[in-house]
C-alpha positions as CSV (number, residue, x, y, z in Angstrom):
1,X,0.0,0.0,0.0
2,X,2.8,2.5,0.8
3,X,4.1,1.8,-2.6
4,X,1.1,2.5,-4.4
5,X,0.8,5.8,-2.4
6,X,4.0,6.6,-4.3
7,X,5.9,6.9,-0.2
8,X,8.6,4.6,-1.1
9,X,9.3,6.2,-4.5
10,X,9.9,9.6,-3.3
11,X,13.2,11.2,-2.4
12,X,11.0,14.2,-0.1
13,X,10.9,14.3,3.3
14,X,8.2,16.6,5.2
15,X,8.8,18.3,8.5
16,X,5.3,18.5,10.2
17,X,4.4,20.7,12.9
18,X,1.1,20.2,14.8
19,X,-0.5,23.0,16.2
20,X,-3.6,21.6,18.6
21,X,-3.5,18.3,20.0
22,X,-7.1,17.7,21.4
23,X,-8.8,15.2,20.1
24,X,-8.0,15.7,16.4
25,X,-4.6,16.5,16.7
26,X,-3.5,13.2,19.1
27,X,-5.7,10.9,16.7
28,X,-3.1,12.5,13.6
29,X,-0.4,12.0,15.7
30,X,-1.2,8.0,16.0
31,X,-2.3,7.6,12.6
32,X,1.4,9.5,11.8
33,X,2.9,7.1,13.8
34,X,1.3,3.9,12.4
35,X,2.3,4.7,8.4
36,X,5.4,2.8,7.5
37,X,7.7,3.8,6.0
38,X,6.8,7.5,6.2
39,X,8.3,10.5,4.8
40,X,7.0,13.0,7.5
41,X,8.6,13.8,10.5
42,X,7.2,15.1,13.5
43,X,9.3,18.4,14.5
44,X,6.7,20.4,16.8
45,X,3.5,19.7,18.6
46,X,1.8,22.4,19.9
47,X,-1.5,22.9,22.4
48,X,-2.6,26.1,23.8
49,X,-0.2,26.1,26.9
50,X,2.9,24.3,25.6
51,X,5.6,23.5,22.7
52,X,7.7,20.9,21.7
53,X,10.4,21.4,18.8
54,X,13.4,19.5,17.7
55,X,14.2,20.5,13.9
56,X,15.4,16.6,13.4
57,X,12.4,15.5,14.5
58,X,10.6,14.8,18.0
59,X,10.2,10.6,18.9
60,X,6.3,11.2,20.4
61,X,6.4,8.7,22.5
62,X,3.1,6.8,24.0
63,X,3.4,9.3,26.8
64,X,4.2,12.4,24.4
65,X,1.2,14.7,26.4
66,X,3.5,14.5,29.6
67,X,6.6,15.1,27.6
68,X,4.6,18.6,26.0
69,X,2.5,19.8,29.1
70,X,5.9,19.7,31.0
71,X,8.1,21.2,28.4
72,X,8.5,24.8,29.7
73,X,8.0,26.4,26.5
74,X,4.6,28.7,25.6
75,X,3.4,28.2,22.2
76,X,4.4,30.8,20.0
77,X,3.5,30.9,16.4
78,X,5.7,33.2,15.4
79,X,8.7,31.4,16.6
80,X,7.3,27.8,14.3
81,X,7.0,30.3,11.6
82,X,10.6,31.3,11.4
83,X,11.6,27.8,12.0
84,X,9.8,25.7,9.5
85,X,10.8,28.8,7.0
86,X,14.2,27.5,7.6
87,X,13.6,23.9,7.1
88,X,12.7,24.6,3.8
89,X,15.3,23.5,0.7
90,X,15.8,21.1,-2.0
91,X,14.5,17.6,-0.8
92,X,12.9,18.8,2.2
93,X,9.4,20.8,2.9
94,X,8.1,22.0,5.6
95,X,4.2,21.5,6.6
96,X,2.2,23.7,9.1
97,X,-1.0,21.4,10.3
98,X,-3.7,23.4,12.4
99,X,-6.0,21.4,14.3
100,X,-7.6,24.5,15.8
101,X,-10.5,26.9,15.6
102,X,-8.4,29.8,16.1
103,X,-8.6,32.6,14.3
104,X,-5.0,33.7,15.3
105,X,-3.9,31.0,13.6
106,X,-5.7,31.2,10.2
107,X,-4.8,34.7,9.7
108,X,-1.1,33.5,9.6
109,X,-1.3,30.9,6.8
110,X,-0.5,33.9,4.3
111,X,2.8,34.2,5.9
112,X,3.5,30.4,5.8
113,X,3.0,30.0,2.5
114,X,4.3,32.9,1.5
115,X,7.7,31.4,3.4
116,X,7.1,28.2,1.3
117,X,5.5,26.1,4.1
118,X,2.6,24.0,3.3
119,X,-0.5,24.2,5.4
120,X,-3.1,21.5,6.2
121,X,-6.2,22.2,8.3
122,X,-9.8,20.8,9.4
123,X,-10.0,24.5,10.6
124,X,-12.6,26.4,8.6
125,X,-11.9,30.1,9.9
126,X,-9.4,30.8,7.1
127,X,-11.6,30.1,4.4
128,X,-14.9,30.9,5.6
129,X,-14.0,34.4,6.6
130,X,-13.7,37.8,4.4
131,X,-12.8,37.6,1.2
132,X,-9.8,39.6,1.4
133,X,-7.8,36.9,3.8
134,X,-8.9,34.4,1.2
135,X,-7.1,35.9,-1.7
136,X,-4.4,36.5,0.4
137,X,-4.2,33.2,0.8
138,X,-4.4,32.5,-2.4
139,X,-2.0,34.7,-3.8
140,X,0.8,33.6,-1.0
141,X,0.6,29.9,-2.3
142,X,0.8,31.0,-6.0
143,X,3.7,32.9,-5.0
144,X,5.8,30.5,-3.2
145,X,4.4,27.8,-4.8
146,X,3.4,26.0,-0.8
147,X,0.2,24.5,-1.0
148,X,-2.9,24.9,1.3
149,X,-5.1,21.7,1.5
150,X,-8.6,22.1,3.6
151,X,-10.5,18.5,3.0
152,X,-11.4,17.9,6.4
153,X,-13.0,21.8,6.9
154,X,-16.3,20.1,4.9
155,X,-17.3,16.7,5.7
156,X,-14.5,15.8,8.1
157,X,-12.6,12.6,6.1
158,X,-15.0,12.4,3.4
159,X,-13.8,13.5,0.1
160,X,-16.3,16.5,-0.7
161,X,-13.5,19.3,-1.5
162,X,-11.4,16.7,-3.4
163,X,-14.7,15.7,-5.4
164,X,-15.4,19.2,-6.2
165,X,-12.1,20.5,-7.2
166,X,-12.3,17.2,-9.5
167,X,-15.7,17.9,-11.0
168,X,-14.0,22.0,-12.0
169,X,-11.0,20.5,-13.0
170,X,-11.8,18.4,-15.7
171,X,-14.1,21.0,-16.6
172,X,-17.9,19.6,-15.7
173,X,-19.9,22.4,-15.1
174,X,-21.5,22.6,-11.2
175,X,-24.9,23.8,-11.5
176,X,-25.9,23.3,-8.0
177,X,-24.4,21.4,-4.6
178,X,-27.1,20.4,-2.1
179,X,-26.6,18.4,1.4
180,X,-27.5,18.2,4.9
181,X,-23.8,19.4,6.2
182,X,-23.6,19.2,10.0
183,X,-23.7,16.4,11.9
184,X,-25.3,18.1,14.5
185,X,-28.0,19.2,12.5
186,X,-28.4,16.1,10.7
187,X,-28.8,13.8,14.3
188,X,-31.7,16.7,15.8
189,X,-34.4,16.1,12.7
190,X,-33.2,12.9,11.8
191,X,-34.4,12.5,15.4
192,X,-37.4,14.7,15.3
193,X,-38.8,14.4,12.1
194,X,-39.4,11.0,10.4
195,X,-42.1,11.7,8.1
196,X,-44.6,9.6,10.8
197,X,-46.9,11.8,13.5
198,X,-45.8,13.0,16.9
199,X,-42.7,12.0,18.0
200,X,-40.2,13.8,20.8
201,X,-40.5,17.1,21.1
202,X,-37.8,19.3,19.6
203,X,-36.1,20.4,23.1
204,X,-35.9,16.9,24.6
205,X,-33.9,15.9,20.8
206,X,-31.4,19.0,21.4
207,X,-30.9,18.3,24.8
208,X,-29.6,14.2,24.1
209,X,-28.2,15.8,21.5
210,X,-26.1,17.4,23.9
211,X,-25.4,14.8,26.6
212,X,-24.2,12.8,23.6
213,X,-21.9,15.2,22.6
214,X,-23.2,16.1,19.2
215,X,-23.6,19.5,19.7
216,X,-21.2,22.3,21.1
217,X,-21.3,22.9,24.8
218,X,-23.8,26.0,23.8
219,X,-26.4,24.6,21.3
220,X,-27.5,27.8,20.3
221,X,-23.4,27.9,18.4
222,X,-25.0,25.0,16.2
223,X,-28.7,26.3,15.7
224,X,-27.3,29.4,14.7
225,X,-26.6,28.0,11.0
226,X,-23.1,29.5,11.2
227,X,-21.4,26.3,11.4
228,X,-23.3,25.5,7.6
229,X,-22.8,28.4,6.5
230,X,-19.3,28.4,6.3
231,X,-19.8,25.3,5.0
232,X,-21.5,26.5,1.9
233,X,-18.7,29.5,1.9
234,X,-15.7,27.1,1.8
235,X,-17.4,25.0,-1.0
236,X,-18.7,28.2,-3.0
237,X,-15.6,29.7,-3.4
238,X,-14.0,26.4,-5.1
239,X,-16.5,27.5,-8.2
240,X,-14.8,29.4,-10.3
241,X,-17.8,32.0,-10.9
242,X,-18.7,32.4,-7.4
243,X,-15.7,33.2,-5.7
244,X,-15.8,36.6,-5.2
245,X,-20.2,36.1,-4.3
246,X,-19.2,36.3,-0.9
247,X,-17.1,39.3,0.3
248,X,-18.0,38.6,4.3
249,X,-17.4,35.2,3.9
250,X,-20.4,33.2,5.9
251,X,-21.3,36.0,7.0
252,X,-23.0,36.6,3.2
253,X,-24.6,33.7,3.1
254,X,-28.6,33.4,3.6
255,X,-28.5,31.8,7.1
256,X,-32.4,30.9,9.3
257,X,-31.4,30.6,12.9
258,X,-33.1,28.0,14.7
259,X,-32.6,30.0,17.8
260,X,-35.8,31.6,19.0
261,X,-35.4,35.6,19.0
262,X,-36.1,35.4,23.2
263,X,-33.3,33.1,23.5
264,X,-31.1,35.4,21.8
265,X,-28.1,36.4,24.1
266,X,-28.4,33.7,26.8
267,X,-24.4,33.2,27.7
268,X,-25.0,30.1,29.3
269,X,-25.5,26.3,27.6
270,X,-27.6,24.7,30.3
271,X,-30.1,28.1,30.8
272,X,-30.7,27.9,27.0
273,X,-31.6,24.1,27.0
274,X,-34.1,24.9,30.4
275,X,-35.7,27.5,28.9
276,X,-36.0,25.9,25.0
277,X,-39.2,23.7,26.0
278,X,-41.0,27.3,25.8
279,X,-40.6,26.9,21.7
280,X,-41.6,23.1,21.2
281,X,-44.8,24.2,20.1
282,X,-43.5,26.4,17.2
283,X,-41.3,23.6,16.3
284,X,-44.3,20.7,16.4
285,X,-46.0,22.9,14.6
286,X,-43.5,23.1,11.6
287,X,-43.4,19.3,12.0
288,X,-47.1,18.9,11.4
289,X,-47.5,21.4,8.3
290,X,-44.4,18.8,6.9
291,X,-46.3,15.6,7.4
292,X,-49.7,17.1,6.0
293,X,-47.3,17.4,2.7
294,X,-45.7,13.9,3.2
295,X,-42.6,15.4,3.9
296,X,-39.5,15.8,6.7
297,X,-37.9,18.4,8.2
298,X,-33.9,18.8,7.2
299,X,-31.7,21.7,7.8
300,X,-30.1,21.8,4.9
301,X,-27.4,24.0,2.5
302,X,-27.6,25.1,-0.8
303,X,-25.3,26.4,-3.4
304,X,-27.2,27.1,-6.5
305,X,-24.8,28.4,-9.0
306,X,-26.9,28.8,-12.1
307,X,-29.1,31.6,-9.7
308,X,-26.2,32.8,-7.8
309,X,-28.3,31.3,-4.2
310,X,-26.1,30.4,-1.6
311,X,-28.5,29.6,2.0
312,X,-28.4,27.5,5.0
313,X,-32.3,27.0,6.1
314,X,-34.8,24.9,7.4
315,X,-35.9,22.5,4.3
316,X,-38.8,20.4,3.8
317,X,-38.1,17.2,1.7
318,X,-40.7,14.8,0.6
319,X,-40.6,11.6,2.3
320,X,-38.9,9.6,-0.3
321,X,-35.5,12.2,-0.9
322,X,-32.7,10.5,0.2
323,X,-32.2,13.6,3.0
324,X,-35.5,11.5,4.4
325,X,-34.5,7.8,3.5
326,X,-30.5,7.5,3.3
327,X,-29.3,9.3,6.5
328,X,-28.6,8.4,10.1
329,X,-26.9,9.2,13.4
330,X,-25.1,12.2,12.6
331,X,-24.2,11.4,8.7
332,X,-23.5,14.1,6.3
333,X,-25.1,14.2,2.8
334,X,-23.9,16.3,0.0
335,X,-25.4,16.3,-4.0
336,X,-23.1,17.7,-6.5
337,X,-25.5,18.7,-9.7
338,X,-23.3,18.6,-12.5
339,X,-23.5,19.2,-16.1
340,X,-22.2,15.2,-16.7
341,X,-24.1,14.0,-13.2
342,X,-27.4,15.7,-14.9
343,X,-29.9,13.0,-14.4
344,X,-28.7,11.8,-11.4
345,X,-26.7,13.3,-8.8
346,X,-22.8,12.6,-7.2
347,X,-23.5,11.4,-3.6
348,X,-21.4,11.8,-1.1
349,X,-22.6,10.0,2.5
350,X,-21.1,9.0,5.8
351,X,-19.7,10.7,9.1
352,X,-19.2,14.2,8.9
353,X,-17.7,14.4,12.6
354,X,-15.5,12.8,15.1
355,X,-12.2,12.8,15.7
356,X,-10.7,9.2,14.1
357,X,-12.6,10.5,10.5
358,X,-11.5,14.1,10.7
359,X,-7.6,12.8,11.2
360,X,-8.0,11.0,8.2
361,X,-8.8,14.1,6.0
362,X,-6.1,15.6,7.3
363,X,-3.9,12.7,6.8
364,X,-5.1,12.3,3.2
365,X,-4.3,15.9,2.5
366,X,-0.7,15.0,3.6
367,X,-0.5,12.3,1.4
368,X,-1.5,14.8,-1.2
369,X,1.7,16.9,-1.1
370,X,3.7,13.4,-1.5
């Protein structure tokens, strides 16, 4: 297998520095571990109290989280900037891999690839943002010729961005992408609506939601639609005629909250889940007008090039769409309507979140500068 991934072939070796080791990060650093032979080496990890760096390469050991909370040294991107600059030369490249949601971070990938030092992120706050930091972005890799890869920012490890940049490519024409895109989402009306009458009410589905750990500690940072609609951003801007269509970034996009306007402000998690019962009867009511229709509840997103739409909102699918039929747990589903795929859309289906499936898009983006 390594030797039809090309590793054994090639004379490259990458210098990899991992900034956030939560859950993400420590799965990539195992599934770094476990590829043999490999032609990265681990030269910093980084969380948001500590850093490790050895230019030659760190040994993580099994107990490398000891080894980096007691290593006396504050993170400091600046400092991993300079350094993996100089790491760079003939036969040797140096990667950047943010496992964060910082925005600190993301604003410095113009400088790393401007140094000629790759970057390779799940973290969508780069790409989602103004346009301005985009084409920055974009104009640093051009220059330098550093690459950034972003798979896992849309559908964790499935291959939605690699599909898409496939499909413009080789020069199909995209006329409109369609899919139920967080997980979180997906899990509370997979939950609540099923096409059938009654069922739980909307509150009790959040709340699970929560204790299982499908939503953020705050629901109201998932209802909100922001986490789609950067989503739909990061996607819309791979489309060669709608690149510049959002100049705020997600912040553009059509976005319904799910949040009711009362609930608006509340600061804390666990007041916003006692106080959302109030609403179930707006939501069961929006349930009931769907199944008098034969249809289901999905919040969904929506890029529709060929009118210039781009919206995240609350969608009603007849019973038989595979939004209704083909999705479970907390699965992603995303349509690519193409010029070729004309009667019948690309599908793309599976886990859009956890932490082993996220590595793996990252991983696979590392494979890709190989």
């Amino acid at each position: 297998m390594a030797h039809l991934l090309g590793i054994t072939s090639t004379t490259k070796t990458f210098r990899v520095a991992i900034v956030g080791v939560g859950l993400v990060g420590a799965e990539l650093v195992k599934q770094l571990q476990a590829l043999q032979p490999s032609p990265f080496r681990i030269v910093s990890l980084s969380s948001s109290k500590s850093l490790l760096y050895h230019p030659d390469g760190l040994s993580p050991s099994e107990d490398w989280k000891t080894e980096l909370a007691s290593s006396g040294r504050r993170p400091d991107l600046h400092f991993l900037l300079r350094e993996l600059a100089a790491l760079v030369k003939p036969g040797q490249e140096a990667v950047l891999v943010d496992n964060t949601s910082a925005n600190e971070v993301a604003a410095l990938y113009p400088s790393f690839l401007r140094l000629g030092v790759h970057v390779v992120t799940p973290n969508k706050k780069a790409f989602s943002a103004g346009l301005e930091l985009y084409e920055q972005i974009l104009g640093a890799s051009l220059e330098s010729g550093a690459r950034f890869l972003n798979e896992a920012t849309v559908g964790a490890g499935l291959p939605v961005i690699s599909t898409l940049k496939d499909l413009v490519a080789t020069g199909d024409k995209v006329t409109k992408i369609e899919g139920v895109f967080s997980g979180t989402m997906s899990y509370i009306f997979n939950e609540f609506s099923t096409g059938k009458e009654g069922g739980p009410n909307f509150s009790s589905v959040v709340s699970v939601a929560r204790e299982k750990g499908y939503t953020e500690p705050h629901p109201a940072d998932d209802l909100n639609g922001a986490d789609v609609a950067r989503k739909l951003t990061i996607l819309s801007r791979l489309i060669p005629s709608l690149r510049s269509a959002l100049p705020d970034g997600y912040q553009s996009v059509s976005t319904k909250s799910l949040i009711p306007p009362a609930l608006e402000g509340i600061e804390s998690g666990d007041e916003f889940i006692r106080r959302l019962p109030e609403f179930d009867a707006q939501f069961d009511q929006l349930r009931a007008d769907a199944i008098k229709e034969g249809k289901v509840l999905r919040y969904a997103g929506v890029v529709d090039v060929q009118n210039g739409v781009i919206k995240a909102d609350l969608e009603k699918y007849p019973a038989t769409h595979p939004f209704a039929t083909a999705l479970g747990g907390s699965d992603n589903i995303i349509m690519f309507h193409t010029e070729r795929y004309g009667a019948r859309p690309l599908v793309v289906q599976g886990a859009g979140a956890g932490a082993a499936v996220t590595a793996m898009g990252v991983m696979s983006d590392l494979l890709k500068l190989v």
